[in-house]
VEXSENU-915088 format. One record per residue (C-alpha): residue number from 0; chain; z, x negated, y. Coordinates in steps of 0.2 Angstrom, whole numbers, plus 5000, padded with zeros to 4 digits. Each point is the difference from the previous one (the first is absolute). Layout:
N
  resi  chain    up  east  north
   NUM      A     Z     X      Y
...
# end
This chain:
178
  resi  chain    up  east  north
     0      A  5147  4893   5162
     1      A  4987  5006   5011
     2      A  5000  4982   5008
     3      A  4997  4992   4984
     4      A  4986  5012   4996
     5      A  4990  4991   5017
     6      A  5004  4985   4996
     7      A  4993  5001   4981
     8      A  4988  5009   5005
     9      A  4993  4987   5014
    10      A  5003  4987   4987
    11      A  4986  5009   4990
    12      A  4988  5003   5015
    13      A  5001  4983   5004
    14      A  4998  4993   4983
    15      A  4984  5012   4998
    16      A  4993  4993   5018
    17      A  5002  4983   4992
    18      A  4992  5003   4984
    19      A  4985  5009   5010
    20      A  4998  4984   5010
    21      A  5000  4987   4988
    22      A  4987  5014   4990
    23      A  4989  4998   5014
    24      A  5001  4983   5005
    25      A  4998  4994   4983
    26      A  4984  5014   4998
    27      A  4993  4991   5016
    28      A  5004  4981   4994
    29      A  4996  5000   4983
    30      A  4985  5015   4998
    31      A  4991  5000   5016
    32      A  5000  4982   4999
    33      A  4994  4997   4982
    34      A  4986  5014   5002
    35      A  4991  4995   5019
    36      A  4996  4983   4994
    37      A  4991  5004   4982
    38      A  4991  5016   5009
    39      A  4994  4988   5015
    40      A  4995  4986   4988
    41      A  4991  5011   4989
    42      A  4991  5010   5014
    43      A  4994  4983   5008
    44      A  4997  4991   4985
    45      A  4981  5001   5001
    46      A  4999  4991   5018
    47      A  5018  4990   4998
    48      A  4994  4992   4985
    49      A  4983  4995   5008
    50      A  4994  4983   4997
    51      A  4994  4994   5019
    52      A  4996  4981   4992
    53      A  4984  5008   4992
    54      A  4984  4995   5005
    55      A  4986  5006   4994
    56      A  4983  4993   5004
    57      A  4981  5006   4993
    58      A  4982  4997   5005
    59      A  4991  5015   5004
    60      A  4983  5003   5003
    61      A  4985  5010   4998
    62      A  5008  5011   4985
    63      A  5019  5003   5009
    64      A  5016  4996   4991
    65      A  5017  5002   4998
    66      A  5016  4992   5004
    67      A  5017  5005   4994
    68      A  5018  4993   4996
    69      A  5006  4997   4986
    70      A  5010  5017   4996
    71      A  4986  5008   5009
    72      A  5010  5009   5013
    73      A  4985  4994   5011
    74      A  4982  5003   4997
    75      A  4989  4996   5013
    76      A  4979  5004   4996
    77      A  4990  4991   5011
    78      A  4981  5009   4999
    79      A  4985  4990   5000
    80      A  4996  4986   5012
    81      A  4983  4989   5008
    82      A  5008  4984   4996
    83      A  5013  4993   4988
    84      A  5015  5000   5008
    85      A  5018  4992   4993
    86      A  5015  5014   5006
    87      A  5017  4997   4997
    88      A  5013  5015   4997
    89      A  5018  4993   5006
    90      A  5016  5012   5003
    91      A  5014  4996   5013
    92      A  5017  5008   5006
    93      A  4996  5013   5012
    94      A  5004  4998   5018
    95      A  4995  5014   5010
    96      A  5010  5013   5013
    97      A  5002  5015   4991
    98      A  5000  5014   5015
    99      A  5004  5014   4987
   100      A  4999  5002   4981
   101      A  5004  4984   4987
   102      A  4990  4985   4999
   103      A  4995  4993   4985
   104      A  5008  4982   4996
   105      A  4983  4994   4993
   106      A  4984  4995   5011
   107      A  4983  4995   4992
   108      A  4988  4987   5007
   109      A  4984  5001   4995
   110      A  4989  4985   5009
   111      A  4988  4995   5007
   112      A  4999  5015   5011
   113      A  4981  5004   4999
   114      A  4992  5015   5009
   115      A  4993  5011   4987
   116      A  4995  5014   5012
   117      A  4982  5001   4994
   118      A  5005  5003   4981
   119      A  5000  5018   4995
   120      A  5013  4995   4990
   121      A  5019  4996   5006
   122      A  5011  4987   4991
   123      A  5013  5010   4989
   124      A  5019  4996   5001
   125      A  5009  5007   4988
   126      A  5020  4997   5000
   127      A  5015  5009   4990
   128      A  5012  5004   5011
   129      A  5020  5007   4999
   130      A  5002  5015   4990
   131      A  5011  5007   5010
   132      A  4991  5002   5014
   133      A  4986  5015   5001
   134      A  4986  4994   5016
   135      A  4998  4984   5001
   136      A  4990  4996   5016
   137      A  4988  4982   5001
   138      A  4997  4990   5011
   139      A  4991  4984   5008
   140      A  5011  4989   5009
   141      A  4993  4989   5014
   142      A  5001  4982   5005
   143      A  5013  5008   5015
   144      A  5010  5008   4985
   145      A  4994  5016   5007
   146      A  4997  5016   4986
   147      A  4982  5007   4999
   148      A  4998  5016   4989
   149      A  4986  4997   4986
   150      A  4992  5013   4989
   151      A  5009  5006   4984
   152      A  4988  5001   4985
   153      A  5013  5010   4990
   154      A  5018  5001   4992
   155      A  5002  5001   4984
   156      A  5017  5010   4999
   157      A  5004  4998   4981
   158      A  4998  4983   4999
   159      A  5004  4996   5017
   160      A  4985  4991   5007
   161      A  4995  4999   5018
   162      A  4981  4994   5004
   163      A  4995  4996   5017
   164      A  4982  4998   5004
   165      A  4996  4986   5013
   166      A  4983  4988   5006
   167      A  5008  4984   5003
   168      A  5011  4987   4994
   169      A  5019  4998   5008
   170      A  5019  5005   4998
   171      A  5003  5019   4993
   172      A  5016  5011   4997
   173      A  5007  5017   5001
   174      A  5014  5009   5006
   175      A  5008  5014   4992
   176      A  5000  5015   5007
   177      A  5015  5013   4999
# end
């Protein structure tokens, strides 16, 4: 009797060990996988749904302008210039090394790339970035690809808006710190 005791008994450990499994594995397959996707999607959904096709092109001249899409994520404010000058505002994918931190998927181009180091006055580029990030950090990106820090103008925490000051035209992003 004491025999048939074990053997019961290791019947009901081993159906327990299997229920246990097939409780986890099904945890793992059907939550885990229902929940990352939606949180990623919803977390990237300002820069995943970006519309890089956009261009946006203005005159500006002695009274300054501004240029931004059409679901003004980007608002770029150009201060007064000498001469009457036609800029286009243009967005690609983002192709830069990221050494440390998360690099944002969106680039802005704003041409042509004047030198506006005598104005008092920097151009203004405001971006929404990823919520779910808390620093992002902007940056120029050269004609080699290479990073170059540029000033930030504020962040707007609530609403989740990063500005970046600059004096000249070309290809700007950010990296997200952790």
């Amino acid at each position: 009797m004491n025999n048939m005791n074990q053997k019961g008994f290791a019947n009901i450990i081993l159906v327990v060990v299997i229920v246990l499994l097939v409780g986890t594995v099904g945890y793992f397959v059907f939550v885990k996988k229902s929940v990352t996707p939606s949180e990623t999607q919803q977390s990237n959904k300002i820069e995943s749904n970006f519309q890089y096709s956009e261009v946006i092109k203005n005159k500006i001249g002695i009274n300054g302008g501004i240029m931004q899409n059409a679901e003004k994520s980007v608002i770029v404010t150009i201060p007064p210039l000498k001469q009457e000058t036609e800029f286009t505002l243009s967005f690609k994918k983002s192709n830069f090394e990221v050494k440390s931190g998360i690099g944002s998927p969106v680039t802005i181009s704003i041409y042509p790339d004047i030198n506006l180091m005598d104005s008092p006055t920097p151009i203004n580029i405001k971006v929404k970035y990823d919520a779910k990030y808390n620093l992002p950090v902007p940056y120029l990106i050269d004609e080699k690809n290479k990073l170059h820090v540029v000033d930030i103008g504020g962040l707007d925490k609530e609403n989740h808006y990063l500005t970046m000051y600059t004096f000249h035209g070309g290809d700007y992003s950010w990296i997200y710190a952790n």
